[in-house]
VOZAGU-861182 format. One line per 2 residues: their letters; for each residue x, y, z of C-alpha. Coordinates in pm, whole numbers, plus 50000, padded with zeros to 5 digits. Layout:
% residues N
A	X,Y,Z; ...
//
This chain:
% residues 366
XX	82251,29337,31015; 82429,29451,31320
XX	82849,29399,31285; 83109,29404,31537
XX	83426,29479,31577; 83669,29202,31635
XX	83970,29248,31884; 84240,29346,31623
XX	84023,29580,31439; 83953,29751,31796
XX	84374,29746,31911; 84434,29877,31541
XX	84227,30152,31592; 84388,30247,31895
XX	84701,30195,31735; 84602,30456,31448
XX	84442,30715,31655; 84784,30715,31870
XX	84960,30775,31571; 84749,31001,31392
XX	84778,31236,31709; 85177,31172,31734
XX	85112,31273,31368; 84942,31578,31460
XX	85178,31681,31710; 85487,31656,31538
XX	85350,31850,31253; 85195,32108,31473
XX	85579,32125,31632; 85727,32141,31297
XX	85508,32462,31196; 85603,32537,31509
XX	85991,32541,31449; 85954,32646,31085
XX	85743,32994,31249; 86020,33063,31540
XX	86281,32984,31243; 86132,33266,31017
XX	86095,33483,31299; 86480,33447,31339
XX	86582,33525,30978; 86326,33849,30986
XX	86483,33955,31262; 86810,33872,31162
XX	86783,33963,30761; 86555,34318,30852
XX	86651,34427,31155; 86983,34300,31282
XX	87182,34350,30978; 86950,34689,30937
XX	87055,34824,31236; 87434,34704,31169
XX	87396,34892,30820; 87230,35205,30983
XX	87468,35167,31264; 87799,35200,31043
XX	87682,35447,30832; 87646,35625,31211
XX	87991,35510,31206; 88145,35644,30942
XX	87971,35972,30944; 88099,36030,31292
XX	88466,35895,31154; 88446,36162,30865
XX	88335,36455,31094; 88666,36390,31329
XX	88878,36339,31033; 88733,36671,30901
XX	88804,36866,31262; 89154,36671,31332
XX	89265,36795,30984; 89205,37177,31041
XX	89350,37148,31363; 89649,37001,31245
XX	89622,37174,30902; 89974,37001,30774
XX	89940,36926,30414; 90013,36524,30461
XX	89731,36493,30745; 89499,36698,30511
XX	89558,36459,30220; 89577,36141,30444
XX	89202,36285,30593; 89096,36393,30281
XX	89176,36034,30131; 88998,35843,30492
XX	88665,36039,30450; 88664,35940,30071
XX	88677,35612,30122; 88438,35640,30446
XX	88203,35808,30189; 88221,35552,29924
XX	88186,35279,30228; 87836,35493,30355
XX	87716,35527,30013; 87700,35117,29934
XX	87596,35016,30311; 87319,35276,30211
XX	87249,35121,29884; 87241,34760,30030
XX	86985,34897,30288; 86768,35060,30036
XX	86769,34764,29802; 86583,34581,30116
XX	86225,34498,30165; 86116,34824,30402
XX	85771,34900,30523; 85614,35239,30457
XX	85680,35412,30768; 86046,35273,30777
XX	86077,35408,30424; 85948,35758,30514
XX	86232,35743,30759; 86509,35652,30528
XX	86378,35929,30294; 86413,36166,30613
XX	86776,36020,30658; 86846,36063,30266
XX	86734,36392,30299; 86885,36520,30588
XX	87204,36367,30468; 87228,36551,30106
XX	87161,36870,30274; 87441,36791,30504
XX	87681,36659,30248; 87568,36939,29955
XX	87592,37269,30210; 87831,37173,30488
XX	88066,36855,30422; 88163,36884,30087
XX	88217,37238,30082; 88442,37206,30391
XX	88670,36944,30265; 88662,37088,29934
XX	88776,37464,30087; 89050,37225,30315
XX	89188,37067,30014; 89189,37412,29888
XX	89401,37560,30187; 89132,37785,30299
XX	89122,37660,30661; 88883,37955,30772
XX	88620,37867,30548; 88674,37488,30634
XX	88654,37535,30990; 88355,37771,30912
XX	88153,37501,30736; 88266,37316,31028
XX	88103,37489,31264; 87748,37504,31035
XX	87796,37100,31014; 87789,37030,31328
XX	87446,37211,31366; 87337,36988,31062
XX	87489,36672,31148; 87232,36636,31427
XX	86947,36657,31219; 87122,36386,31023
XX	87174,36153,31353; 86801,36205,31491
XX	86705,36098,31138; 86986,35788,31210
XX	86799,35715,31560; 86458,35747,31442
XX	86544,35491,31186; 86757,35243,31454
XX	86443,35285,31673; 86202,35170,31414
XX	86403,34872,31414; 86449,34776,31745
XX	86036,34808,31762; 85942,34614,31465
XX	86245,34339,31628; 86012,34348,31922
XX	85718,34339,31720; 85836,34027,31553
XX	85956,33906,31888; 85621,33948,32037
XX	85460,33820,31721; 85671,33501,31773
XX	85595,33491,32129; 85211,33476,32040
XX	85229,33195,31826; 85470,33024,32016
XX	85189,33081,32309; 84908,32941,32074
XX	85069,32683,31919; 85180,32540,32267
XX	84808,32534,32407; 84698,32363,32085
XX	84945,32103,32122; 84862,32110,32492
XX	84485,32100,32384; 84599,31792,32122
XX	84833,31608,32400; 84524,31645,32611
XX	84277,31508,32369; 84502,31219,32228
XX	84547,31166,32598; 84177,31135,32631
XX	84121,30959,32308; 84382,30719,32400
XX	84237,30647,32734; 83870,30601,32614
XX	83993,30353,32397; 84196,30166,32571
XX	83938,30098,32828; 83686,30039,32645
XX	83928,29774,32449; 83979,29629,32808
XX	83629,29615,32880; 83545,29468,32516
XX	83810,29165,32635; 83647,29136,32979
XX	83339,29171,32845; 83374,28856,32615
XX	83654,28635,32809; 83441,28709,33181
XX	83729,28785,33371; 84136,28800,33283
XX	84276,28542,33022; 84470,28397,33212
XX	84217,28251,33427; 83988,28190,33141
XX	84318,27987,32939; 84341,27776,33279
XX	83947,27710,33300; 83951,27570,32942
XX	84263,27341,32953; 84127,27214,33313
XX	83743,27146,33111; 83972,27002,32828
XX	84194,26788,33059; 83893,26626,33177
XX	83815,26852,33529; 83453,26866,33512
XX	83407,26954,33899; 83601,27326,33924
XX	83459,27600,34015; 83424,27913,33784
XX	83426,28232,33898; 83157,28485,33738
XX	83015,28781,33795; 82674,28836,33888
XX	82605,29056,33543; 82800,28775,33310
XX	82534,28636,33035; 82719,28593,32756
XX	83075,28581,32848; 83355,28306,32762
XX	83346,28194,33058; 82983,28204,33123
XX	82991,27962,32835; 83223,27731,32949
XX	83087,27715,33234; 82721,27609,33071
XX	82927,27388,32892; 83062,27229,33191
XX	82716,27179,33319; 82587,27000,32960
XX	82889,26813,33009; 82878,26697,33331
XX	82498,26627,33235; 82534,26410,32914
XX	82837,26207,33108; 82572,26156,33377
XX	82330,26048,33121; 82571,25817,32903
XX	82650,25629,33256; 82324,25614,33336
XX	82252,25457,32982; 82567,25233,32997
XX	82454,25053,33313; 82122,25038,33155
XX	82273,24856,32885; 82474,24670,33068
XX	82180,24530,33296; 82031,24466,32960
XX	82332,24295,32856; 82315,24066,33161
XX	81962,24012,33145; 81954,23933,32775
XX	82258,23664,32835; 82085,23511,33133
XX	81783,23441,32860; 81975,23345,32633
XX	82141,23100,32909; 81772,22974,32987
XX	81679,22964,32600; 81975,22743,32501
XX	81905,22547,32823; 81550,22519,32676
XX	81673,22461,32372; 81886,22140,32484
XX	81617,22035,32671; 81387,22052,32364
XX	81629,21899,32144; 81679,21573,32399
XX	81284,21541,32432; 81250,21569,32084
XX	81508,21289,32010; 81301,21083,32248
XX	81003,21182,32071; 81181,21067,31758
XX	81276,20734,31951; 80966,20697,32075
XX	80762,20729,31740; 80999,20495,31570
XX	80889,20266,31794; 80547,20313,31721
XX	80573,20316,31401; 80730,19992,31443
XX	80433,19891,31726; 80198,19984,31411
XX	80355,19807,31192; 80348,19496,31376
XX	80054,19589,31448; 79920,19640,31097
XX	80126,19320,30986; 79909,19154,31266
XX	79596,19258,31155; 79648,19169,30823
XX	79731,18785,30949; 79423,18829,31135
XX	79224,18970,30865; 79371,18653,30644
XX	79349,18393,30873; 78952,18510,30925
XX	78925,18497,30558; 79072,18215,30512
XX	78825,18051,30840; 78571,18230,30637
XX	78567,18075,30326; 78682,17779,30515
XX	78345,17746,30629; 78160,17866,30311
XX	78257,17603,30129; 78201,17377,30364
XX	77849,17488,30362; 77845,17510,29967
XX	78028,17203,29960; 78286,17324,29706
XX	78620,17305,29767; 78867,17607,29709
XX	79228,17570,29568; 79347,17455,29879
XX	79156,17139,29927; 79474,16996,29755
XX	79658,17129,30064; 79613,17081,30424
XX	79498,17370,30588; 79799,17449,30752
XX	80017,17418,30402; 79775,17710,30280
XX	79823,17932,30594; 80138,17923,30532
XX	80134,17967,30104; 80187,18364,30052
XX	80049,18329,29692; 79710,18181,29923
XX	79748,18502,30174; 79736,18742,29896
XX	79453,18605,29745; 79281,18598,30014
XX	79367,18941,30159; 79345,19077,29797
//
């Protein structure tokens, strides 16, 4: 059985695609902004506050050298102590920034470094600094500035080991940088790619949700709204518009349905004047039959009149007859008894006295 989508099942599809890619793209922007945002704290957690850690320890090494050198040149015992007591606590400051850095999450090259730096550092600290401060504290300034001399040899084993390190970070920084840069890169062509397709999605739709209308209204609603109140206002003789492809359209319809209209009206006047001839030609009859009728009812009175009076004709007639029947009976037997020479019961009577007995008419008629 073949189904089809209505209208609001076709606009909320649209409607759900559009926000299923607005979906889409604000997640993709929010993995988006969550990736740039861990790229940040990397960068900010391993490498900028890295390279501030390596970078003081720098620092303070370089603070402790000079406070080494301006002590033997001043070699007072108050700038000795006050030295003395700056590269202690310069020490103590190197030895926790180094901690903190060491306690972080390093890679394997960057911890081969730090090793180096370690390394280079004790040898520094065991052979040349400590000795050095230890013989200044101890008043032997010759063997100070000695050690001096050997430290600064040493110290620059200690810094390459401090620039190799700050190096590494600035390229893994860049790394990371270039790392974010590529998915920044990707992840605005994909939602390029995704505006692109919703774009295309939403376009494909929406026609073919306009041609779906058009398609089953025939042309814009508007003009389909004002052909069906003019049909339903009574305007059977308007034009409609249709295209020459339009079979099945709303307004293809109403337009058949004009025509069926237009057709029975034609065919109900046609029938009403046919009844209505009817109607005149059946009251005309039925003018002529009660005319007919009046005149059948007046010749049938007559007809009555006329056979009362023959019925009164007959029965003078029959009333006649019967005299004449009796009065030939009577002239009859008259004469038969004159022949037989008897007389009858009226011999007492004159003829004309029996004529005119009844009891003598009945007996003779009987």
């Amino acid at each position: 059985m073949k189904t089809s989508l209505t209208l609001k099942k076709r606009l909320a599809s649209v409607i759900a695609v559009l926000c299923l890619l607005s979906i889409v793209i604000g997640l993709l922007g929010l993995y988006g902004m969550n990736k740039s945002n861990e790229g940040l704290k990397s960068v900010y957690q391993n490498r900028t506050l890295t390279l501030e850690q390596i970078s003081r320890i720098d620092r303070l090494l370089v603070q402790n050298q000079l406070a080494l050198a301006d002590a033997l040149q001043d070699s007072m015992e108050a700038t000795i102590k006050l030295k003395a007591a700056l590269i202690e606590k310069n020490t103590s400051e190197i030895n926790t920034a180094w901690a903190l850095y060491r306690a972080g999450h390093l890679s394997e090259e960057e911890d081969v470094l730090a090793k180096n730096l370690e390394s280079a550092r004790e040898k520094m600290n065991k052979e040349t600094f400590s000795p050095a401060v230890a013989a200044m504290l101890a008043g032997d300034l010759v063997t100070a500035s000695q050690l001096q001399d050997k430290l600064q040899g040493m110290s620059l084993s200690v810094r390459k080991a401090i620039e190799a390190l700050r190096h590494m970070q600035v390229e893994q920084a860049k790394l990371e940088y270039e790392q974010s840069n590529a998915r920044y890169s990707s992840l605005r062509n994909t939602i390029f790619l995704a505006i692109g397709l919703g774009t295309l999605i939403a376009v494909a739709l929406g026609v073919a949700v306009i041609n779906y209308v058009y398609r089953q209204l025939g042309g814009e609603p508007d003009y389909a709204a004002q052909i069906v109140r003019e049909i339903a206002s009574g305007n059977l003789s308007l034009d409609v518009d249709l295209s020459a492809k339009d079979k099945g359209s709303l307004l293809f319809d109403m337009h058949a349905m004009q025509g069926n209209l237009v057709q029975t009206v034609g065919d109900i006047r046609h029938v009403s004047e046919v009844i209505s001839h009817a109607s005149s030609e059946i009251a005309s009859g039925n003018l002529d039959l009660s005319a007919r009728a009046e005149q059948q009812s007046t010749a049938l009175e007559e007809t009555a009149t006329a056979m009362e009076e023959l019925t009164s004709i007959v029965k003078q007639n029959a009333d006649n007859a019967q005299q004449a029947i009796f009065i030939g009976a009577i002239s009859v037997g008259y004469r038969a008894q004159r022949w037989a020479g008897r007389e009858s019961g009226c011999q007492d009577h004159g003829l004309h006295q029996c004529l005119g007995s009844e009891d003598c008419r009945y007996h003779w008629c009987h």
